[in-house]
C-alpha positions as CSV (number, residue, x, y, z in Angstrom):
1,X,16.1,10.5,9.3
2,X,12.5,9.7,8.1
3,X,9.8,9.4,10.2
4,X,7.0,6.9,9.5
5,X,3.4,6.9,10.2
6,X,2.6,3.8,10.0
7,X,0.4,0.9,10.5
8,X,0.8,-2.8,8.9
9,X,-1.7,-2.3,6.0
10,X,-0.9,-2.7,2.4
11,X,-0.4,1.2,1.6
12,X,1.5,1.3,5.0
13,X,4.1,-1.5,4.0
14,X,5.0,0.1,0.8
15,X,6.7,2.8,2.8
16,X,8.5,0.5,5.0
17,X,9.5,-1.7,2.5
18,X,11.0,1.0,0.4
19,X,12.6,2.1,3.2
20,X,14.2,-0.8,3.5
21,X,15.4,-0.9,-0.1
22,X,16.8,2.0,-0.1
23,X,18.6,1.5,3.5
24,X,17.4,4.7,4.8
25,X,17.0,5.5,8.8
26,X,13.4,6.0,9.7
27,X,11.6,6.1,13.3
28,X,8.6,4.2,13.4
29,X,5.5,6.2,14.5
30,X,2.7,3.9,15.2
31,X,-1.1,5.1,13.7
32,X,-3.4,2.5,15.3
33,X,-6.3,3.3,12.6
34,X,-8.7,0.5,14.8
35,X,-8.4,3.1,17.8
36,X,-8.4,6.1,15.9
37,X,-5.7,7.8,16.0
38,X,-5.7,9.2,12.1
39,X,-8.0,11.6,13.4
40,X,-5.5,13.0,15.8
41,X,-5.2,16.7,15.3
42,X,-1.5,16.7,14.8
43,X,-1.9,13.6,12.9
44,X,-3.9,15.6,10.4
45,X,-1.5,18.2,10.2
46,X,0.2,16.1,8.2
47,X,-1.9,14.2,6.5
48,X,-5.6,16.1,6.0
49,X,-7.1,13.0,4.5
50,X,-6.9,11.4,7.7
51,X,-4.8,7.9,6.3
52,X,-1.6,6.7,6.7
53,X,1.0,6.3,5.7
54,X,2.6,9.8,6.3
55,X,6.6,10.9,6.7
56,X,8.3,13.7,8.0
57,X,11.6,14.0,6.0
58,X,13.4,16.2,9.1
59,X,15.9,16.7,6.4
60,X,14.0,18.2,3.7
61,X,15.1,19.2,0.1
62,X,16.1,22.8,1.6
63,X,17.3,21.6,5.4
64,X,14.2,21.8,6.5
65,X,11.3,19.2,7.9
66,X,8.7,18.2,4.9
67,X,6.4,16.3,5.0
68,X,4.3,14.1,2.9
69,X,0.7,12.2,3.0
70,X,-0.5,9.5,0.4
71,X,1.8,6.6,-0.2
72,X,2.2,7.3,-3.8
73,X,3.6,10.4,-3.6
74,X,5.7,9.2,-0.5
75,X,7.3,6.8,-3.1
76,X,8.2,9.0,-5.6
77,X,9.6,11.5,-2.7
78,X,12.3,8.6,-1.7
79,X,13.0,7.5,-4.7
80,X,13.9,10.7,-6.0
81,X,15.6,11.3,-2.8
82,X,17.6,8.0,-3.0
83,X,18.0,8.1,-7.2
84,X,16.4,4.8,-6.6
85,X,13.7,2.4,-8.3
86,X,13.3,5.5,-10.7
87,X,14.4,5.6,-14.2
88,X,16.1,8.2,-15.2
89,X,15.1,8.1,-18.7
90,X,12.2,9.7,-20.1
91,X,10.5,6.8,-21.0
92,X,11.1,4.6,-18.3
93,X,10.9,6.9,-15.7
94,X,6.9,7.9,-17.2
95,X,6.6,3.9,-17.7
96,X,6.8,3.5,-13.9
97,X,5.1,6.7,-13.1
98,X,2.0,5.4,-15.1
99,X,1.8,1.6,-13.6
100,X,2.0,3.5,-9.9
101,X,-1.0,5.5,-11.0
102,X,-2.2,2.2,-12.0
103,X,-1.8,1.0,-8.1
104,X,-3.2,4.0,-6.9
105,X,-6.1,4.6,-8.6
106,X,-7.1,1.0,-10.1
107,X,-5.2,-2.0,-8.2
108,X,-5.7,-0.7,-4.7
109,X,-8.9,0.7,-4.3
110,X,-10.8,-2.3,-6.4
111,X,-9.1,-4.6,-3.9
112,X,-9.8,-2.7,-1.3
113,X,-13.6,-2.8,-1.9
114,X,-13.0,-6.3,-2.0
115,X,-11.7,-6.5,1.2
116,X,-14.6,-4.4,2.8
117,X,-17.8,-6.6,1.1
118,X,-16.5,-10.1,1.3
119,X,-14.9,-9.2,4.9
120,X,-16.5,-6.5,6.4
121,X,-19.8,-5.4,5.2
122,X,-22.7,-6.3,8.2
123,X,-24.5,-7.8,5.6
124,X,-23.4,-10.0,2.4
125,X,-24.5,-8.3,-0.5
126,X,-24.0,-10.4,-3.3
127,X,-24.2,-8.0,-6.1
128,X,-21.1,-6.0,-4.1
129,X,-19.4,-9.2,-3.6
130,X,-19.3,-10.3,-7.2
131,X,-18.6,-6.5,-8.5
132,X,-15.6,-6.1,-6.8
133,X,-14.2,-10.1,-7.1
134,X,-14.5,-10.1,-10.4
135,X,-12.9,-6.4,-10.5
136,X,-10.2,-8.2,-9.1
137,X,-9.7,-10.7,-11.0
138,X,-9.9,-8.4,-14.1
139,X,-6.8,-6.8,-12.6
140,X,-5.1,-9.9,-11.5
141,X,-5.1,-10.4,-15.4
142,X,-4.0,-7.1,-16.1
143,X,-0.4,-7.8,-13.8
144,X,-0.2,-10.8,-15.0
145,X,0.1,-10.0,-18.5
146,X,2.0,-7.4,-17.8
147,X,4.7,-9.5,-15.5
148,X,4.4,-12.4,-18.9
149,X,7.5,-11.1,-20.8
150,X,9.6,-9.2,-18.2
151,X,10.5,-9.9,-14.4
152,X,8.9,-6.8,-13.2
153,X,6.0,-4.1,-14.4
154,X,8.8,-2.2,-15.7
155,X,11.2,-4.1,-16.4
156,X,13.5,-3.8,-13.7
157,X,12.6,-3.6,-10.0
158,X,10.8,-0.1,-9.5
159,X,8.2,1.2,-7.2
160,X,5.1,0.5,-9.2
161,X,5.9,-2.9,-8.2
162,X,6.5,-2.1,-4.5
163,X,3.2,-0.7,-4.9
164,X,1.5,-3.4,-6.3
165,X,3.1,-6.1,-4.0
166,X,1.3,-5.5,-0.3
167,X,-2.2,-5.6,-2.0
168,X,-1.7,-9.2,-3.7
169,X,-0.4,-10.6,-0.1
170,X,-3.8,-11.1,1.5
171,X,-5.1,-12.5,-2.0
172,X,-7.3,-14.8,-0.4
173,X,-9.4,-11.9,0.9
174,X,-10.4,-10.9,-3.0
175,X,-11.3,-14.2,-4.0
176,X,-8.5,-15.2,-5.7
177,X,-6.0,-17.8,-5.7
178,X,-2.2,-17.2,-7.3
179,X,-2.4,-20.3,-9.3
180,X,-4.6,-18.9,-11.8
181,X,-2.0,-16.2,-12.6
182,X,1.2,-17.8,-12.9
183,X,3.1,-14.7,-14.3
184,X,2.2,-13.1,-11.5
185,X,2.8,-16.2,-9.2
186,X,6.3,-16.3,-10.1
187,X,6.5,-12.1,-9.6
188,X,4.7,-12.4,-6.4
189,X,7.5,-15.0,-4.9
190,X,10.3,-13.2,-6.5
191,X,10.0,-10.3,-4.4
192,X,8.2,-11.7,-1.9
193,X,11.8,-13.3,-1.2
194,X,13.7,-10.3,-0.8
195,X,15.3,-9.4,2.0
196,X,14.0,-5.6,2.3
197,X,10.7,-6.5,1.4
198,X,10.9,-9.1,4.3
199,X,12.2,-6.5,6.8
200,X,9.6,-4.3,5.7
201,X,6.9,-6.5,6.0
202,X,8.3,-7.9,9.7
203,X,7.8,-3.7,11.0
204,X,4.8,-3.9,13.7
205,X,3.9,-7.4,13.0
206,X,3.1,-7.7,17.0
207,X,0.3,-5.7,15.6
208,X,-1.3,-7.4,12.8
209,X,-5.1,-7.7,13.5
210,X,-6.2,-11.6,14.0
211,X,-8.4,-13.1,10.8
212,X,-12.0,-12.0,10.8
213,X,-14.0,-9.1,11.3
214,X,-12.7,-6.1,13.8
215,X,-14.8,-5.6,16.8
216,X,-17.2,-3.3,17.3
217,X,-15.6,0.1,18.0
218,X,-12.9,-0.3,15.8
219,X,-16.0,-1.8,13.0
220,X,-17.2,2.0,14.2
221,X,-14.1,4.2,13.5
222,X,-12.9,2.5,10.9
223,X,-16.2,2.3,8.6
224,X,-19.1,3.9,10.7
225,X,-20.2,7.6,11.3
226,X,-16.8,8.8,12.5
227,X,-15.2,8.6,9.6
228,X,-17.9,11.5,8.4
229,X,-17.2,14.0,10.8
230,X,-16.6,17.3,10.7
231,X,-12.9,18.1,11.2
């Protein structure tokens, strides 16, 4: 049994999703990051950076609890664990490996800073606004070329491209519409369609924050001086 920390973000729904692909049990442990509870104490026991996603695998490698902070790494622990949406070949395996880097140190932060100045930010700063829009769209490019002459970024299904996936759903937030990337259109709705990736995508949708900007306190936690304390 896995347990999740979780909370309906992008990062957060490549763990459920994968979950789902792999059809493992998990226990869902809610991390409401509006009201702050990543900067629980026991919470940051397991994960020190104080984000989720986390897990607890209570049936570690040896038979014994481990457990694991930054979705990346999360994804390679399961699919190890499962022997799936991991090559096994040399090349393919560091083909998938490299395009996951790609996700975690390119596609989701850029898109991220895109969410926080065009959405966010108490004040519009243009210069911010166009850096990170156009960011985006540079990588937009960079999937869709790479989902041209092949289904997936690796060929077959893998998790670089469960990923990649939860930060193209709110598109709209980075300024960019699907229609000007119709590779990665056609990638986006392919496994948009699957049924795991719908079941993973469904896990705390009660919770899903309305459109717009988050009130005050959670503006506070989630952006403001509390982020920057001592801990």
């Amino acid at each position: 049994m896995i347990d999740l920390y979780f909370w309906p973000t992008p990062n957060g729904y490549k763990i459920s999703i994968m979950l789902e692909e792999i059809g493992m049990a998990y226990n869902v442990i809610p991390v409401n990051i509006g009201k702050g509870d990543q900067f629980d104490p026991e919470f940051l026991k397991l994960s020190p950076n104080n984000r989720m996603p986390a897990i607890v695998d209570r049936e570690g490698p040896d038979g014994k609890p481990l457990s694991i902070f930054e979705s990346g790494a999360i994804l390679l622990y399961l699919a190890e664990k499962s022997g799936q949406f991991l090559p096994h070949d040399v090349r393919g395996r560091f083909n998938t490996i490299q395009w996951l880097m790609w996700q975690m140190g390119g596609l989701g932060p850029m898109l991220g800073q895109a969410h926080h100045f065009r959405r966010y930010a108490p004040e519009k700063l243009e210069y911010a606004i166009d850096r990170y829009t156009n960011e985006a769209r540079r990588l937009y490019n960079v999937l869709n070329k790479a989902v041209s002459e092949t289904p997936f970024l690796c060929g077959e299904y893998s998790i670089a491209d469960i990923a990649a996936f939860p930060w193209i759903i709110p598109h709209n937030w980075q300024g960019q519409a699907l229609e000007d990337f119709p590779h990665l259109k056609r990638w986006f709705e392919t496994i948009r369609a699957r049924p795991a990736v719908e079941r993973g995508l469904a896990v705390l949708k009660e919770e899903l924050r309305p459109p717009g900007p988050p009130n005050k306190e959670s503006w506070e936690i989630l952006f403001g001086r509390k982020q920057y304390e001592k801990r």
